[in-house]
Backbone as XML, in Angstrom:
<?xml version="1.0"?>
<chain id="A" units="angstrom">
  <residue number="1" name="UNK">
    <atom name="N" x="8.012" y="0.894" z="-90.920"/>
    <atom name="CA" x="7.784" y="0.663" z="-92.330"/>
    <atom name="C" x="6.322" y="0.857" z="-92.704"/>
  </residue>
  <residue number="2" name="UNK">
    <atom name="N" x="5.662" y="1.278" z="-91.719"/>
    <atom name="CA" x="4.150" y="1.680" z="-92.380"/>
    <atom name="C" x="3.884" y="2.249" z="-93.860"/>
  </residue>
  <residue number="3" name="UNK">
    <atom name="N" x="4.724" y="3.365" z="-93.963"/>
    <atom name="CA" x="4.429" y="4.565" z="-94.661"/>
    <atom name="C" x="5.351" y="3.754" z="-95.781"/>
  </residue>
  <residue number="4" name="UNK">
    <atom name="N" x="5.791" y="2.385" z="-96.712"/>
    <atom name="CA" x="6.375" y="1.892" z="-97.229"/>
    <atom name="C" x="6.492" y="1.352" z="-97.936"/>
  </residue>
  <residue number="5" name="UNK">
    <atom name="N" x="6.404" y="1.027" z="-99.478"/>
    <atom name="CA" x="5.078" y="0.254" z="-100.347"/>
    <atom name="C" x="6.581" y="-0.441" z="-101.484"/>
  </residue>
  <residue number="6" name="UNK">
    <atom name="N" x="6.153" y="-1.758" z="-100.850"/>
    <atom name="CA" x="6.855" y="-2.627" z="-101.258"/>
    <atom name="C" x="7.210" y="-3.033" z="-103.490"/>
  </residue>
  <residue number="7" name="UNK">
    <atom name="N" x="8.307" y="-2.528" z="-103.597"/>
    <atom name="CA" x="8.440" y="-2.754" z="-105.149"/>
    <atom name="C" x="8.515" y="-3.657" z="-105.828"/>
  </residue>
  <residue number="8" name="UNK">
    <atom name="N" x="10.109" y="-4.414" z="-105.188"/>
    <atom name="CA" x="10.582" y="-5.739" z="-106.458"/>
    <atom name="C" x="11.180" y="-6.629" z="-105.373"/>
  </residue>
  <residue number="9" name="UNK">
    <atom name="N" x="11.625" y="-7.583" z="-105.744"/>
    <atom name="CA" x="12.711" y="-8.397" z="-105.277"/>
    <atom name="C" x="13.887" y="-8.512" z="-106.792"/>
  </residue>
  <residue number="10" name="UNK">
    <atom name="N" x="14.949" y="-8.242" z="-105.866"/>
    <atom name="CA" x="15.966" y="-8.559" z="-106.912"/>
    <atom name="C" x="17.295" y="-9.566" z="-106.529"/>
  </residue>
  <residue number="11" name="UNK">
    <atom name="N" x="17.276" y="-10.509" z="-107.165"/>
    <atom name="CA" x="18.364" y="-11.311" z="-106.369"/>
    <atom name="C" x="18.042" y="-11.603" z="-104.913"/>
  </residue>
  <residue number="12" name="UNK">
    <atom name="N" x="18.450" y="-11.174" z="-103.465"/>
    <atom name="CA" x="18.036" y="-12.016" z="-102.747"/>
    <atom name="C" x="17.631" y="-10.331" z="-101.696"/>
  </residue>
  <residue number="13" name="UNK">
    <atom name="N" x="17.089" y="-9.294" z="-102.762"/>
    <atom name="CA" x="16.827" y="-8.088" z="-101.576"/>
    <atom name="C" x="15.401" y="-7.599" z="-101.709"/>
  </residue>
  <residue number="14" name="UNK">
    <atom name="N" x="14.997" y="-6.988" z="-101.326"/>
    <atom name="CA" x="13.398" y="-6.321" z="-101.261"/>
    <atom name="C" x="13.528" y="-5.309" z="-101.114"/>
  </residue>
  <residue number="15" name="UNK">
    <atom name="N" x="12.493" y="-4.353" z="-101.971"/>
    <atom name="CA" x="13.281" y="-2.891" z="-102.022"/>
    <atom name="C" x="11.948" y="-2.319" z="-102.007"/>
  </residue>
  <residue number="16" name="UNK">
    <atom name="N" x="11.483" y="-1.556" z="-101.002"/>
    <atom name="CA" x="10.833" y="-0.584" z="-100.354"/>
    <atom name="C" x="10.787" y="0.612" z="-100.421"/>
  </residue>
  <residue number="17" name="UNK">
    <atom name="N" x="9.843" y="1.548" z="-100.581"/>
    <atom name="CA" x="10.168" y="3.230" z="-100.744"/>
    <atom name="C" x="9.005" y="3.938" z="-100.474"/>
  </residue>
  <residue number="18" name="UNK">
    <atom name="N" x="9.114" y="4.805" z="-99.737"/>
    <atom name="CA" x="8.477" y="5.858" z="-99.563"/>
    <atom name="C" x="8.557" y="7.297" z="-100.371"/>
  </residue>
  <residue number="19" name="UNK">
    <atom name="N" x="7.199" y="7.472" z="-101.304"/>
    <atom name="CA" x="7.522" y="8.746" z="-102.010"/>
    <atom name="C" x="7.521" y="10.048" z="-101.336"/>
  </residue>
  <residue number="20" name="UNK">
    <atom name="N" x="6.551" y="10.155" z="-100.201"/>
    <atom name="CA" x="6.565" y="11.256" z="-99.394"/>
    <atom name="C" x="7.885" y="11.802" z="-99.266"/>
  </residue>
  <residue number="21" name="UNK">
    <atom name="N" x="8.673" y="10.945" z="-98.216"/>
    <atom name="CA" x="10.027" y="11.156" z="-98.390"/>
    <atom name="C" x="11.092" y="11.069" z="-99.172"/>
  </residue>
  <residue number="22" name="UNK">
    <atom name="N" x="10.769" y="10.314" z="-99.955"/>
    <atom name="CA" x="12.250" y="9.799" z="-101.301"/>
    <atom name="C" x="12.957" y="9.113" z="-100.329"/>
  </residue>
  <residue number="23" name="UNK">
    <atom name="N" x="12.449" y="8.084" z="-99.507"/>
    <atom name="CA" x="13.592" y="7.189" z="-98.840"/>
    <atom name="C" x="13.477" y="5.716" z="-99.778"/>
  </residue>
  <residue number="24" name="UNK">
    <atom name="N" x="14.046" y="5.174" z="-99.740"/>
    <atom name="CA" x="14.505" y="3.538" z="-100.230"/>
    <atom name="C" x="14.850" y="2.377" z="-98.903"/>
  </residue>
  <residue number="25" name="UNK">
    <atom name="N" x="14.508" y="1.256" z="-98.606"/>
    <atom name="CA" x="14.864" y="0.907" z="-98.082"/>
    <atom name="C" x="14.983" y="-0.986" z="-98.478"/>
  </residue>
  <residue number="26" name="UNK">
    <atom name="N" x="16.116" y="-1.093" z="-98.403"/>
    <atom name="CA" x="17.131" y="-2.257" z="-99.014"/>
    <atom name="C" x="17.187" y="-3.394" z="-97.954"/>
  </residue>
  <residue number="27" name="UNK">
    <atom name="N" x="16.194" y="-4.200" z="-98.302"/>
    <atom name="CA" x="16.175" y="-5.411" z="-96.948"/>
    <atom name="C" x="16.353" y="-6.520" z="-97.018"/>
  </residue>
  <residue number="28" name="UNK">
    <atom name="N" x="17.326" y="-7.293" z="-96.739"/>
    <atom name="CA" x="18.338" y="-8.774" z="-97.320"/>
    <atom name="C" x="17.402" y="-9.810" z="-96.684"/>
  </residue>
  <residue number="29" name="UNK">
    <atom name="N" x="17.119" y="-10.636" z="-97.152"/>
    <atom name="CA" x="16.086" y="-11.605" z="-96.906"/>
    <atom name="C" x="17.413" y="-13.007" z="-96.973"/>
  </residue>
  <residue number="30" name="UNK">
    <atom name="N" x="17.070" y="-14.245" z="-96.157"/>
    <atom name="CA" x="16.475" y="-14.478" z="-95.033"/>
    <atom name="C" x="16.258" y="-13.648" z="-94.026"/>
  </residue>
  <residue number="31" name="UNK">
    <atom name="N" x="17.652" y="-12.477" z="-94.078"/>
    <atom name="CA" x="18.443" y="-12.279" z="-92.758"/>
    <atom name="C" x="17.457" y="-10.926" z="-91.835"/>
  </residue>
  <residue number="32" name="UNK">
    <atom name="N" x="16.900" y="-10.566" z="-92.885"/>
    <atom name="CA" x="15.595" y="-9.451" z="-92.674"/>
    <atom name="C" x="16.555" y="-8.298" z="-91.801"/>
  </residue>
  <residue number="33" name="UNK">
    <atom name="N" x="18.235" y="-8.074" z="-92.495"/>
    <atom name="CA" x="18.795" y="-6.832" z="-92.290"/>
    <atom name="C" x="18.563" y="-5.870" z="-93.118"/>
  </residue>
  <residue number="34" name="UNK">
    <atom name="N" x="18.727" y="-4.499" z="-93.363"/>
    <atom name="CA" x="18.076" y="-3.738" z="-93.986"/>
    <atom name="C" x="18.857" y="-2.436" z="-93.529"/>
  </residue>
  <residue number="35" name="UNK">
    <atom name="N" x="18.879" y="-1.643" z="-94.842"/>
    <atom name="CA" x="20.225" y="-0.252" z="-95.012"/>
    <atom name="C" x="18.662" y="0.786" z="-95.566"/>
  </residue>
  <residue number="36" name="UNK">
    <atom name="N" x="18.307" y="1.994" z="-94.976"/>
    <atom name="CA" x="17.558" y="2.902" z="-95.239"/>
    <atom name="C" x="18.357" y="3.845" z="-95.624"/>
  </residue>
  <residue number="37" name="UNK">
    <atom name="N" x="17.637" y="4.712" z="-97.385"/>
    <atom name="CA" x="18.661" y="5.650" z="-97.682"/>
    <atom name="C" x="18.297" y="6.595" z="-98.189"/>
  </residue>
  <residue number="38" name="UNK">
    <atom name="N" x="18.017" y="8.074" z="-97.945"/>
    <atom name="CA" x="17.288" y="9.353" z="-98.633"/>
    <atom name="C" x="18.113" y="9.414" z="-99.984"/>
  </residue>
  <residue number="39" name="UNK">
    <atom name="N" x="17.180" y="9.864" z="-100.569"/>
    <atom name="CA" x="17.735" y="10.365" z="-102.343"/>
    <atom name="C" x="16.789" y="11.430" z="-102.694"/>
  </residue>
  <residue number="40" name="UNK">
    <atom name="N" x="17.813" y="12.555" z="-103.289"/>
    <atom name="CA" x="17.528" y="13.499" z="-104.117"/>
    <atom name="C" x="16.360" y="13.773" z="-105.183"/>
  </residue>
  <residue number="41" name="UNK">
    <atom name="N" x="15.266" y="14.083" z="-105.175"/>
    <atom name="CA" x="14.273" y="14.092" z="-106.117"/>
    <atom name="C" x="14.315" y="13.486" z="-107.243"/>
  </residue>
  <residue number="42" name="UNK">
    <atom name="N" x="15.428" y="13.879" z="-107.827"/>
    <atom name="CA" x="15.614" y="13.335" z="-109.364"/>
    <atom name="C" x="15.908" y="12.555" z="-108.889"/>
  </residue>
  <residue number="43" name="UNK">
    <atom name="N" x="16.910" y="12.099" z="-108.031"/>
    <atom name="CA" x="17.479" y="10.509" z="-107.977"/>
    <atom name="C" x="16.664" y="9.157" z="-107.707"/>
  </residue>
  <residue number="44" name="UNK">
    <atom name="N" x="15.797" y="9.875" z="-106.864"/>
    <atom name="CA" x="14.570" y="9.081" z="-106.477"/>
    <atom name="C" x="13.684" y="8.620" z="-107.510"/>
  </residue>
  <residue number="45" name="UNK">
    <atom name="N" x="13.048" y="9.680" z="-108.020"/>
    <atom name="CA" x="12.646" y="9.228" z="-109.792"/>
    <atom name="C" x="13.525" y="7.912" z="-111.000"/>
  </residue>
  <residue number="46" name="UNK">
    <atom name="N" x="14.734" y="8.383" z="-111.092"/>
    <atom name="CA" x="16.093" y="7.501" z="-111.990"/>
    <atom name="C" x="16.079" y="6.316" z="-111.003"/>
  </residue>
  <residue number="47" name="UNK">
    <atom name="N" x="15.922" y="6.203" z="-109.808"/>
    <atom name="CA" x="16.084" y="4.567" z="-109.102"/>
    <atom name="C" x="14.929" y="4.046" z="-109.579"/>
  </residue>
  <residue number="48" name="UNK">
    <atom name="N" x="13.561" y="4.541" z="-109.481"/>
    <atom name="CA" x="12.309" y="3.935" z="-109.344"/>
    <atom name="C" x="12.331" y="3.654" z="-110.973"/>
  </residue>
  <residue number="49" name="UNK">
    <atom name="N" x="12.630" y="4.328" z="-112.163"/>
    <atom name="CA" x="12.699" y="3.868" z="-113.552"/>
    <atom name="C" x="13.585" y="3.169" z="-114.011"/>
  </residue>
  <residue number="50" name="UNK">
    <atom name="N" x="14.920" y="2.717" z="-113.310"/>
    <atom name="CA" x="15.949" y="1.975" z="-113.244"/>
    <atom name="C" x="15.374" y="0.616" z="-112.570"/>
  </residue>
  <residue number="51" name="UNK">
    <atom name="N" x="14.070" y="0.542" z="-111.732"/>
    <atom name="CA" x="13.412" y="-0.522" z="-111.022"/>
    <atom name="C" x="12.732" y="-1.112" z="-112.235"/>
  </residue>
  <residue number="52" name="UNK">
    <atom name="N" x="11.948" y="-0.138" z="-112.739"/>
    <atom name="CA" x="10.827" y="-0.284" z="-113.511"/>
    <atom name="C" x="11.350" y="-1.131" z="-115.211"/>
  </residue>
  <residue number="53" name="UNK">
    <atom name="N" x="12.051" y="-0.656" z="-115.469"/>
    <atom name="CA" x="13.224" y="-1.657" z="-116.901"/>
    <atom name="C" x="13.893" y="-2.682" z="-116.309"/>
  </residue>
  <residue number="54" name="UNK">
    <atom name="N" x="13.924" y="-2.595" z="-114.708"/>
    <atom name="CA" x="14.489" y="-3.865" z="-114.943"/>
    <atom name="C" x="14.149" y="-5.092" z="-115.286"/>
  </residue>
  <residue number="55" name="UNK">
    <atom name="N" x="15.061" y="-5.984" z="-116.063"/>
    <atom name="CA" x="14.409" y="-7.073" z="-116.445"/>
    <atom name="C" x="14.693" y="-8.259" z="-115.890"/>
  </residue>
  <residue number="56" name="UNK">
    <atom name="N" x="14.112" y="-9.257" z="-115.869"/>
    <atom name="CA" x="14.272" y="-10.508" z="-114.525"/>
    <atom name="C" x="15.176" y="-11.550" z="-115.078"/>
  </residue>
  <residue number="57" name="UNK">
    <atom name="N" x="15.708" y="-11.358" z="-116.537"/>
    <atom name="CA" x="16.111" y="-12.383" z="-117.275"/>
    <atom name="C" x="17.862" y="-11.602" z="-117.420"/>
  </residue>
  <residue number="58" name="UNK">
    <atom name="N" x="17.860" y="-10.519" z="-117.022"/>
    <atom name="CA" x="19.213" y="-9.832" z="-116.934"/>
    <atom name="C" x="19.748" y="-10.627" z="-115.911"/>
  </residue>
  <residue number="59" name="UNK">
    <atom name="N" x="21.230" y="-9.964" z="-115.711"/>
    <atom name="CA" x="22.188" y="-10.398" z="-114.862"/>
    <atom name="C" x="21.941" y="-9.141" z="-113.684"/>
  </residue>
  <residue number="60" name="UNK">
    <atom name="N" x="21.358" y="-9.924" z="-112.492"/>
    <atom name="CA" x="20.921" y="-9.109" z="-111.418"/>
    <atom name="C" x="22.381" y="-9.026" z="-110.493"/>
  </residue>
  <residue number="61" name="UNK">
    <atom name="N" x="23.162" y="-9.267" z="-110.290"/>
    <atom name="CA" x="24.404" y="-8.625" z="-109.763"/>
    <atom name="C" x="25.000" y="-7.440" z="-110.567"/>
  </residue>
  <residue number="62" name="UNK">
    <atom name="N" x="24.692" y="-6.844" z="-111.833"/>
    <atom name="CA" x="25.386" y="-5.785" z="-112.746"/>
    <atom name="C" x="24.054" y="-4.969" z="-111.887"/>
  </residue>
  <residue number="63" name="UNK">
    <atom name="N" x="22.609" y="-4.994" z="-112.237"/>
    <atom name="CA" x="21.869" y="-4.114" z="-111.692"/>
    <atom name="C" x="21.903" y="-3.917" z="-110.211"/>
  </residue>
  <residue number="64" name="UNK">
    <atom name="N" x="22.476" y="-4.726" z="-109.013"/>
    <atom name="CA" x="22.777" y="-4.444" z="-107.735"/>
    <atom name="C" x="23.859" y="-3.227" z="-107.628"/>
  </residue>
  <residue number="65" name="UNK">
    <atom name="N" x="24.684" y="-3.570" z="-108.712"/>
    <atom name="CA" x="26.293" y="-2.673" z="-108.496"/>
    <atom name="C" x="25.794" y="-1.622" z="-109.190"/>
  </residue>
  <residue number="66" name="UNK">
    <atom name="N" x="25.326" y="-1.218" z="-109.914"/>
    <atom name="CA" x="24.646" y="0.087" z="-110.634"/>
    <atom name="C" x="23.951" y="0.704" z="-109.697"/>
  </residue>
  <residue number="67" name="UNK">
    <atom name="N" x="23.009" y="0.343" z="-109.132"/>
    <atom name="CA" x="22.203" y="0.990" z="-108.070"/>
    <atom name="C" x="22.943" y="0.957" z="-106.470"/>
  </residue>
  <residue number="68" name="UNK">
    <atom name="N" x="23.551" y="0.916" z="-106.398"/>
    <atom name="CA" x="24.368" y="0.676" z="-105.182"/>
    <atom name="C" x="25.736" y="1.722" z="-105.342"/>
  </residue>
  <residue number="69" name="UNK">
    <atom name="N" x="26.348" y="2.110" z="-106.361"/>
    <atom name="CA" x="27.366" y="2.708" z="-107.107"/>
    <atom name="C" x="26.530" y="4.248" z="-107.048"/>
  </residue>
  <residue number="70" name="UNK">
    <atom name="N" x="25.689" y="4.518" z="-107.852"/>
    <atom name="CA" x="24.864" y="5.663" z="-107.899"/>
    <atom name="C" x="23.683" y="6.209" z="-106.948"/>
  </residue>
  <residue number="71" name="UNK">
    <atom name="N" x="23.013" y="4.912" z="-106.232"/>
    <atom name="CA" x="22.002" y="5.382" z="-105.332"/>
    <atom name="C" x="21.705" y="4.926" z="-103.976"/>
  </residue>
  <residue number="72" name="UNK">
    <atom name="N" x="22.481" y="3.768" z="-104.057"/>
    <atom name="CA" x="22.343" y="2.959" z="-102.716"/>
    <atom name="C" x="23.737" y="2.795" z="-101.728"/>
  </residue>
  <residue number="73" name="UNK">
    <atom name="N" x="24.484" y="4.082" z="-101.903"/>
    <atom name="CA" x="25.560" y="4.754" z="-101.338"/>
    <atom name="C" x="25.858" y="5.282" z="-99.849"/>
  </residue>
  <residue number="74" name="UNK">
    <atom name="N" x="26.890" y="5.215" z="-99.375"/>
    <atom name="CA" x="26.682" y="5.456" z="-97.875"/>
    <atom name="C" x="27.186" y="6.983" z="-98.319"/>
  </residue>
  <residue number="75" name="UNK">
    <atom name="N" x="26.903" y="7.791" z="-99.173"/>
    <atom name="CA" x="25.855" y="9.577" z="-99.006"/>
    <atom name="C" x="25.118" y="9.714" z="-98.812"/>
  </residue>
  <residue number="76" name="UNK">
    <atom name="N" x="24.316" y="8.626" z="-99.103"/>
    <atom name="CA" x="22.704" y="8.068" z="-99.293"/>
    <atom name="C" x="22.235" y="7.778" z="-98.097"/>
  </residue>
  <residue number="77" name="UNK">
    <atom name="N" x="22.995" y="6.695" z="-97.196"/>
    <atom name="CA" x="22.189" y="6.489" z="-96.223"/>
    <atom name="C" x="22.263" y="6.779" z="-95.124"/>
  </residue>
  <residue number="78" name="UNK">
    <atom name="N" x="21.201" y="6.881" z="-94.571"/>
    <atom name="CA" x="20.270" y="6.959" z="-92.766"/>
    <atom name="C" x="20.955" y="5.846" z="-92.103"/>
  </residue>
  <residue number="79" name="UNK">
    <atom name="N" x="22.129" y="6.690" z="-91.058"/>
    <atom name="CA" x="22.706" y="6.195" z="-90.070"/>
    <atom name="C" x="21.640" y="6.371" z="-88.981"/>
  </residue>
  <residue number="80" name="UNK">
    <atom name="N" x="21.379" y="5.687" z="-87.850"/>
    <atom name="CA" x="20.339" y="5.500" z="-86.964"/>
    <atom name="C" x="21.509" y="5.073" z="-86.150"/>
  </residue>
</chain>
């Protein structure tokens, strides 16, 4: 996670990204498990402005299933 610059917390995850690559990486706190996932240029852009509106007073389970539905998808992610 060097190369990794920490964004938001939402609900109970921490969400990480690297622009070099357009990776995301989704890390569940206490449990400090974590799903790494490449995205598409544009897509990478639409997650990070979909980060950026989000608002803290919304209902953060509708914004988990939105981003998880469209970007945080197992198309998406880095099997290791």
């Amino acid at each position: 996670m060097n190369n990794y610059e920490f964004i938001t917390v939402i609900s109970n995850y921490k969400f990480y990204t690297d622009a070099n690559t357009r990776q995301v990486i989704q890390q569940q706190f206490p449990s400090k498990r974590q799903r790494e996932y490449r995205l598409s240029s544009s897509d990478f852009i639409e997650f990070l402005n979909y980060l950026s509106l989000y608002n803290y007073h919304t209902n953060s389970k509708k914004i988990l299933t939105l981003l998880s539905k469209k970007y945080l998808n197992i198309g998406n992610q880095i099997i290791k």
